[in-house]
N, C-alpha and C positions, 0 to 999 in steps of 0.2 A: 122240417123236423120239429116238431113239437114237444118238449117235456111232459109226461104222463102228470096229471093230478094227484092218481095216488101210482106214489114214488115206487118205482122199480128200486133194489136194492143197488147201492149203488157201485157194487165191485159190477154188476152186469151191464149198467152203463157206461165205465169207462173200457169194459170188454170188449162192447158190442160195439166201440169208439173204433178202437185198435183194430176190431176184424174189417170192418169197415173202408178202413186205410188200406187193408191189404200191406200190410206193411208187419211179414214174422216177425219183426226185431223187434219192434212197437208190443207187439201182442208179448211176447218174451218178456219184457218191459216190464208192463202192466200187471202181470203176476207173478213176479217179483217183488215187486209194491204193494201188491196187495197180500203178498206171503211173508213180508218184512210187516209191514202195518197191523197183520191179524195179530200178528206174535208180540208185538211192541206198542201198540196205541189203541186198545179197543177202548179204552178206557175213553179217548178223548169223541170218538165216533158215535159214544153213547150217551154223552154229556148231554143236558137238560137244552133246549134249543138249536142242538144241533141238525134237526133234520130239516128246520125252514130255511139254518145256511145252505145245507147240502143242493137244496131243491133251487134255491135261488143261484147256487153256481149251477148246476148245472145248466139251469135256464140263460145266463151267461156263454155258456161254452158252446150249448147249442146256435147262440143268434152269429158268434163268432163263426161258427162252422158254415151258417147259411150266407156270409156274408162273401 
């Protein structure tokens, strides 16, 4: 799995994490967090530099999962 270049948004990355798994509770999880985070933190997701960390974790999570 590869990290795209230009960034898929990243509530459908850690989505398409959890369907993946096959695992409901996970996916449950996951939009929860991301229904808790729209309502309480967009401020910090839209912060100046954040999208090179975003891209650089995910690229992290991805080599983890290949591993």
């Amino acid at each position: 799995m590869k990290v795209a270049t230009s960034p898929i948004p990243s509530g459908q990355f850690h989505r398409e994490i959890a369907r993946i798994s096959g695992n409901p509770i996970f996916s449950a999880i996951v939009e929860a967090m991301f229904g808790w985070a729209n309502e309480h933190h967009r401020s910090i997701v839209r912060a100046p530099g954040a999208e090179s960390v975003t891209l650089a974790e995910h690229e992290r999570i991805v080599q983890a999962i290949e591993q």
